[in-house]
Every structure is written in structure tokens, then in C-alpha cells.
N, C-alpha and C positions, 0 to 999 in steps of 0.2 A: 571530802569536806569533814565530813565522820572523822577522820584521823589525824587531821589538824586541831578540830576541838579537842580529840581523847589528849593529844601531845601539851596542848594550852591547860588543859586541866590537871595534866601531870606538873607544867611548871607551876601553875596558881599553887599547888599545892606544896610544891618542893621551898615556893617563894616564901609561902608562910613559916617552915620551918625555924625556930630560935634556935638553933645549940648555936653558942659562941665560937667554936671556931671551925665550924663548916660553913663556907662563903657559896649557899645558895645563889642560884639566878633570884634578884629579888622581883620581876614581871615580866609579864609574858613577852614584853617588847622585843626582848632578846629570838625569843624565839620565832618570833613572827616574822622579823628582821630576817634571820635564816630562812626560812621557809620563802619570803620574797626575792631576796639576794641569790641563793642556786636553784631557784625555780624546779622542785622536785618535791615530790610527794613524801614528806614525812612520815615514816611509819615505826613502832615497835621495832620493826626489823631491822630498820635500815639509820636509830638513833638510838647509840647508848651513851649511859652516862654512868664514869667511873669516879668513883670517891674515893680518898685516901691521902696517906701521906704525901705529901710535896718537899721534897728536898731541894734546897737553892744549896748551891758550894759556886764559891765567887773564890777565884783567882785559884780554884785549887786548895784554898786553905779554911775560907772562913766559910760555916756550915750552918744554914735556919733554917726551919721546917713550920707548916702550917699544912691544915687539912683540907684540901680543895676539892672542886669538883670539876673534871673535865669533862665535855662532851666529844664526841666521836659521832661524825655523821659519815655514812658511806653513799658515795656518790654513785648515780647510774652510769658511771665509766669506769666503776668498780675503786676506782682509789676512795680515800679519805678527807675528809676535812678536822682541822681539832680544832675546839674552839676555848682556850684558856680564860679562865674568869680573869678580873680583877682580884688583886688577893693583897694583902699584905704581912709585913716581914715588922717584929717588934725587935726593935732594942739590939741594928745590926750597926756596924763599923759606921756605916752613914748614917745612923740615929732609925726612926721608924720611916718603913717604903713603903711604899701602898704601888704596884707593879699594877698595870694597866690591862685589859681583855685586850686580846690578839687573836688574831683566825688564821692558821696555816691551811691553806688547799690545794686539795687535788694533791694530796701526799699517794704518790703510788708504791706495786708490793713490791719486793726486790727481792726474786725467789733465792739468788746468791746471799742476801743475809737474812732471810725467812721472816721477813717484817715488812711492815711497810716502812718507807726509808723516803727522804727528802732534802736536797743542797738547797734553801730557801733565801738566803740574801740576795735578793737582787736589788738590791741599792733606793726601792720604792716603799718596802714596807718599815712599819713602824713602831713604837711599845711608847707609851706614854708612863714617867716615871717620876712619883715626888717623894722629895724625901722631906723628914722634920727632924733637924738635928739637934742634941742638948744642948749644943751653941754652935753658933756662926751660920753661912748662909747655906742654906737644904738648897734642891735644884727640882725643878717641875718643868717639864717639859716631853717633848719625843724625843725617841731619841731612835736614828737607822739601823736595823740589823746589817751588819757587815760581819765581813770575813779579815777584819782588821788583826785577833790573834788566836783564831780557832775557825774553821769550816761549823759556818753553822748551817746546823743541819736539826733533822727530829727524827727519830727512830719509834715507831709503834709496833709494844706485841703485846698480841691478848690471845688469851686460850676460849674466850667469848663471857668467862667469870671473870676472869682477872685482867690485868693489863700494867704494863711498863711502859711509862713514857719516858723518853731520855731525848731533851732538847738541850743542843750546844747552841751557844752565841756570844757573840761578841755585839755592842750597841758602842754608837758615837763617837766619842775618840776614849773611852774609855780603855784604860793598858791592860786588863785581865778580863780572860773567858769568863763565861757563867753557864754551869750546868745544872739543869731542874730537872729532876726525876720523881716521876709519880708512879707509886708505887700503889696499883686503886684496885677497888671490886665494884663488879657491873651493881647498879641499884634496880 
């Protein structure tokens, strides 16, 4: 119980944080939410959370970056969980995104590419995605990971300071991949 409060008191305080373009957890809901959802005992050890660059490149060409904060839980069957804020993208081809919190799990390691590695489309999960265009009509809604023009997949490494995230995917009937790459340091 101790380290569920020290972990809630780490959010309350991450949540207070202003800088403008680091997208804190803003309440502890999130956290607690996890803590209920895979039933495991959160600790220091086994919860880090990496800051940093996030790079979106859409279709291969078009390229926004914002500074996010991912979480990393490791689960007691040794794989992963990531759990992606909410974030948004200013002033892209689609006008401003605001891209939705997702939880990849149970990401296991894959000693052959020395990461932990993940094929996650299975046609149930989902990313909620609105956009606000300088004109005509934006779109808000979920939208499916699929393997419609890329194997989407998430690749995690961290040296236990740093970390690279590299998620492929494809969403909805949309015709171009999207790759996001966080490029973070443990906090």
C-alpha cells in the first residue's frame, strides 16, 4: 500500500507540472486505472517513465514532433506494458491532432532483436483521433490498428537511462503508415 501512495504522489506531482509542451499525466486516475487493470504491485522498480522527443513521420514524408512522456510498466511475466499519453500534433497536413492514450501489453523481449518487440494488430484495439482543420471537415473518432500498409508492431530499448520507442502502424482505412519514435530519458 506504501508504494501505491509513494507512485500516486509521484503522479499528483508530475500532474502539477506547467511546462507547455511536456503532456504530463494530469491525475492520478490514470495511474490507479493501471494499478487495478493488471493487478500487480507497482513499484519504483518495476515503473518508469521516459521523457522526450516524439517524432510522428506519416506516410514516410511528413514529419511533427512534440515532447511526451511515456510510461513503461514491467509486468510480473517479465514482458512490458507502454502506456502512450494523449498528445497532440500543431499545424499538420490534417490541420491540429490531438492523438488519443493507448496501452500496448504484455510486449515481450525478443532476444534475436535484443528488445522487447511486439506484432499488436489484432483487429480489437484502438486510438481515438480528432483533428481541427483550417477548413473543411476534421474527423474524431477511433480509429482500428491494422496491418492494412505496414506490420504494426512496437520495438522497446532502454539502457534503463534512456530508451527508444519505435511504433509502426497503420489505423482505419487510412492509405500511409505512421511511425512514432521516442527518443526519452528515464525521470
Amino acid at each position: 500500500m506504501r508504494n501505491i501512495l509513494f507512485i500516486w504522489a509521484i503522479f499528483a506531482f508530475l500532474g502539477s507540472c506547467t511546462q507547455d509542451n511536456v503532456h504530463m499525466p494530469e491525475t492520478t486516475t490514470d495511474t490507479l486505472r493501471v494499478v487495478e487493470h493488471d493487478t500487480i504491485k507497482i513499484t519504483n522498480e518495476n515503473l518508469s517513465l521516459f521523457v522526450g522527443d516524439n517524432k510522428v513521420l506519416v506516410g514516410g514524408t511528413y514529419e511533427y514532433h512534440s515532447t511526451i512522456l511515456y510510461q513503461v510498466l514491467k509486468n510480473n511475466d517479465n514482458t512490458i506494458d507502454v502506456i502512450v499519453p494523449e498528445y497532440e500534433l500543431k499545424a499538420t497536413i490534417m490541420g491540429d491532432l490531438t492523438i488519443g492514450k493507448y496501452t500496448i501489453r504484455n510486449i515481450p523481449y525478443n532476444t534475436a532483436k535484443g528488445s522487447y518487440y511486439k506484432e499488436y494488430a489484432d483487429g480489437t484495439m484502438a486510438i481515438h483521433i480528432k483533428s481541427v482543420p483550417t477548413s473543411g471537415t476534421g474527423m474524431d473518432g477511433d480509429y482500428i490498428f491494422n496491418n492494412n500498409t505496414i506490420t504494426t508492431s512496437i520495438e522497446v530499448k532502454t539502457d534503463g537511462t534512456n530508451a527508444n520507442i519505435v511504433n509502426n502502424y497503420s489505423i482505419g482505412n487510412m492509405p500511409f503508415p505512421i511511425e512514432t519514435t521516442l527518443t526519452g530519458k528515464k525521470q
